[in-house]
N, C-alpha and C positions, 0 to 999 in steps of 0.2 A: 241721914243714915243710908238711902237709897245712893248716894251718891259715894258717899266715901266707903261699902261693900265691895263694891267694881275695882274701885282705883284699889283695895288690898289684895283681892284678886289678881290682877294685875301684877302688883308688887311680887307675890310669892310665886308669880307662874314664870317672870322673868330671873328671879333666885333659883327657882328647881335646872332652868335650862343651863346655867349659866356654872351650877353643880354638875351637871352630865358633861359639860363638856371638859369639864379639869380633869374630872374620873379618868375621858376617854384619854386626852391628850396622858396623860399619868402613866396608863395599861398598853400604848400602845408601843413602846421601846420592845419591851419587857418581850410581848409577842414576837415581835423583829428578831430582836435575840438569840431566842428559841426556836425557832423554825424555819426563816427568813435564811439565814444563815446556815442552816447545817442542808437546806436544799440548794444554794447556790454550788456551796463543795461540792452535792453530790451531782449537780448536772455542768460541772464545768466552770461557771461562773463564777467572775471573781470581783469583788466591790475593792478599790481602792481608796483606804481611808485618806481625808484630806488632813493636810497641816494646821496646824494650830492658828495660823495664822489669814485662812481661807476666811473670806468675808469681809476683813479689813482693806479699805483703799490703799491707796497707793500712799496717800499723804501718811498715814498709820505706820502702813513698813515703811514710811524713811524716817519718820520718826526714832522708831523703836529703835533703828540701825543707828540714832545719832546719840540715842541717850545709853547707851550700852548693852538693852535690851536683848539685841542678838544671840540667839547662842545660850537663852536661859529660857526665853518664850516661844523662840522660832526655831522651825527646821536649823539643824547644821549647816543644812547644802545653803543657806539665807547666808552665811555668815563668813563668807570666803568665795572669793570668783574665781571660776576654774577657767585662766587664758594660759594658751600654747603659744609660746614666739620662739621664731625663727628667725634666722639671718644669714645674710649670702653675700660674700664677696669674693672678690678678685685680687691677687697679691703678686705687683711683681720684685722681681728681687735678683740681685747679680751675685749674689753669694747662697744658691740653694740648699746644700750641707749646713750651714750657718742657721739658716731660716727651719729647713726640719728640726732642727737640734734646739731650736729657740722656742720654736710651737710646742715641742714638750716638754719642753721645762716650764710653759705657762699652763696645759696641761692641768701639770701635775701641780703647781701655785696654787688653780682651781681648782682643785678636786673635778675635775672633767676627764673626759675617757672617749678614747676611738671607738667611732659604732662600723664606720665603716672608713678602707683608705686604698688607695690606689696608686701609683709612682710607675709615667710612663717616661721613654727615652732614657738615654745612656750618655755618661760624659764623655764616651769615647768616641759616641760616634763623627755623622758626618760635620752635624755645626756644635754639636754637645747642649743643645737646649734638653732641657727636662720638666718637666711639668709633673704635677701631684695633685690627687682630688679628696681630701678630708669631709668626713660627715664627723662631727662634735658634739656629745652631751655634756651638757653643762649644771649643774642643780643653778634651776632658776635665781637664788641669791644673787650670783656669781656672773648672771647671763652679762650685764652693764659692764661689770667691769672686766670681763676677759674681752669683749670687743673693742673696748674702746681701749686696751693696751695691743692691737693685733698693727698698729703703723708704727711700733718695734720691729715687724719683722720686714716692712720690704712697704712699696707703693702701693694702698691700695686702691681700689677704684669699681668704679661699678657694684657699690653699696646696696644692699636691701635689706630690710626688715617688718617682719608683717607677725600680727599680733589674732588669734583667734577666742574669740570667747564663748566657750561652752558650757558655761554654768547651766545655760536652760534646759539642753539636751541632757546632762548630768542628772540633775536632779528627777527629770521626766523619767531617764532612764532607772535610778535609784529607787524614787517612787514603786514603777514597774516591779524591779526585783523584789525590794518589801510584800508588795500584794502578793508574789508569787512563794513568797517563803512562810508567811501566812496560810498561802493555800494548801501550801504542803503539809507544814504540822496539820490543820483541819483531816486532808486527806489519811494523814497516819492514825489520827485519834479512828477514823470510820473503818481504817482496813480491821484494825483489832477487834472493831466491832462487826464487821462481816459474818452473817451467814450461813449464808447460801456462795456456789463456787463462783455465777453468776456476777455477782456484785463483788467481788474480792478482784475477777478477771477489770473488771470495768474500772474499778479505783484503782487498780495497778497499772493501768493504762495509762488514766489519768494524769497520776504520779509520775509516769517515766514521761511525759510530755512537759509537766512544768519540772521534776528536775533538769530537761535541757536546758529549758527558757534560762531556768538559775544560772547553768554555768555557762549559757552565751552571754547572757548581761553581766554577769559577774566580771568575763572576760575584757568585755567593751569597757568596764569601767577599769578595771588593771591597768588596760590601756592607754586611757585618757589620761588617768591620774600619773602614768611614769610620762607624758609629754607635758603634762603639767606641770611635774616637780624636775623635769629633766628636760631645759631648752633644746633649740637642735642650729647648731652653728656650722653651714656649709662654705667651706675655704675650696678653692681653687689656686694654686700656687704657680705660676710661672715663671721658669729660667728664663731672662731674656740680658743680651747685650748690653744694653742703656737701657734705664728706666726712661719712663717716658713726661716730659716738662710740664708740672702743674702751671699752668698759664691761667689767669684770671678771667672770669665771665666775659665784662667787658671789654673788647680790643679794637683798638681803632683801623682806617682803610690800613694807614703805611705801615702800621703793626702788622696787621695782618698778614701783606705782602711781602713784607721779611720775615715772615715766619715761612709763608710758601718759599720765596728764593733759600731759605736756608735749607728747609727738607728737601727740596730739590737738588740742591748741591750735596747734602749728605747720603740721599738714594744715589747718585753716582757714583758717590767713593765707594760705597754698599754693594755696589755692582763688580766695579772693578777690585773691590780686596773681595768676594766672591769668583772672579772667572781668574785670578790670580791660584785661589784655593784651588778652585778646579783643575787647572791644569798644574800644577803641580801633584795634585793628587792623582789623575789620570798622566802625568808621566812617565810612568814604566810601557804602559798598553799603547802611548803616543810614540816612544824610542821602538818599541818591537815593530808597530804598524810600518812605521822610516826604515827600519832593515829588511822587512819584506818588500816595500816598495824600492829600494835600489836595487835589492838580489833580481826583480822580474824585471827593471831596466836595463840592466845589465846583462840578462839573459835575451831579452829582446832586441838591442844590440847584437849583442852575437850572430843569432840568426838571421838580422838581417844585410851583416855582414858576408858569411857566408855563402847566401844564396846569390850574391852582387861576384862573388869570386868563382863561380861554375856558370859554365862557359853555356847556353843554351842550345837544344837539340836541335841537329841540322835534319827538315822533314823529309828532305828530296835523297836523302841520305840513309835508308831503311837499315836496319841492322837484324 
């Protein structure tokens, strides 16, 4: 009996602690709740709730992401990658009218639209090269196949494409805004409950600090989301003469060498139907310069013919 008294003892002293502590863990939300929370509103503070999905490894969400789960247990922003792609080329082309007239009517194929455009030179001028500088939105569907039909209009070259992924900044920033539109209703529930003028001044403070925050993140997301759903396709168009000869990677010494003798022999001809232009174009200002110049040979002759026909002063001969 001495022995087995202790060990119940024991028994029921480790049952009472083990009761206190459920009670506590049970009561202690509850408090949170109610207090915790309506002091953070009131001194500025703000708790950003985590996603559903906080906690789970990495292996978890790729799981969840392969079996469907997406999108019914996880954040939205889990369930779609927010990338921005762009692209930049170079086009040349010997029929420019052709080529503008061509780019919009693929355009318009795509449901794409000028963000920005610009068209420099004149076909009148001196050599009539013309050049044109497109900024393109494209709805990302669309991005693939409006580029890869743009060597319809002309040569292109000097390709790029680069791809951005902002899911993570999205969602940081998302998160962000959620807390802040939280904080707001909290703050609107305490103004009605204000008071003193004191506390009314302070929560409407408050208040016009995070409604900014709302409508600069609101903004930043606007933003992301139209370069998301709206690629950005930059064209560079050039009028030129001759396009210029896709030749392959590899080329050999004597390959090479006749490619230099030939560009050399064609930069000559280049030269001279050049100083041909020119002088024919400066021919009126070259005929006028040739008539001035014989009218002052002519006149310079004269005089100094004349002065050979008067007879020189005799000095011993005073008059």
């Amino acid at each position: 009996m001495k022995k087995i008294l202790p060990l119940t003892l024991a028994a029921l002293l480790v049952c009472a602690l083990l009761a206190s502590c459920a009670s506590s863990k049970s009561s202690y939300p509850a408090q949170l709740g109610s207090t915790a929370v309506a002091d953070e509103a009131a001194n500025g503070v703000t708790t950003t709730e985590l996603p559903s999905t906080a906690g789970r490894g990495y292996g978890e969400e790729q799981k969840a992401k392969e079996t469907g789960l997406v999108g019914r247990n996880t954040p939205a922003a889990l369930s779609a990658e927010k990338i921005i792609y762009s692209y930049t080329a170079t086009i040349e082309t010997t029929k420019f009218d052709e080529t503008i007239d061509a780019l919009n009517a693929l355009m318009g194929e795509y449901g794409a639209f000028v963000e920005t455009s610009y068209v420099s030179g004149s076909r009148y001028g001196y050599n009539g090269f013309r050049s044109a500088s497109y900024t393109i939105r494209v709805p990302v569907g669309n991005f693939s196949s409006l580029t890869g039909r743009l060597v319809d209009l002309g040569n292109v070259y000097d390709e790029r494409m680069t791809s951005e992924n902002i899911t993570a900044q999205y969602t940081d920033v998302q998160s962000r805004l959620d807390t802040y539109r939280t904080e707001e209703s909290r703050l609107l529930v305490m103004l009605e409950k204000a008071d003193t003028v004191e506390d009314m001044i302070a929560i409407e403070s408050r208040l016009s600090d995070v409604r900014y925050q709302i409508e600069s993140l609101t903004s930043t997301l606007r933003n992301w989301q139209n370069q998301v759903d709206y690629s950005t396709v930059n064209l560079y168009i050039q009028e030129v003469e001759e396009l210029k000869d896709q030749l392959p990677a590899q080329r050999t010494y004597w390959q090479k060498m006749g490619d230099g003798f030939s560009a050399t022999l064609k930069g000559i001809g280049n030269f001279f139907r050049s100083l041909f232009m020119a002088l024919v174009v400066a021919s009126p200002v070259i005929l006028l310069l040739a008539v001035l110049a014989v009218i002052v040979v002519i006149v310079v002759r004269f005089v100094i013919k004349k002065r050979k026909k008067t007879p020189p002063a005799d000095p011993s001969n005073p008059q």
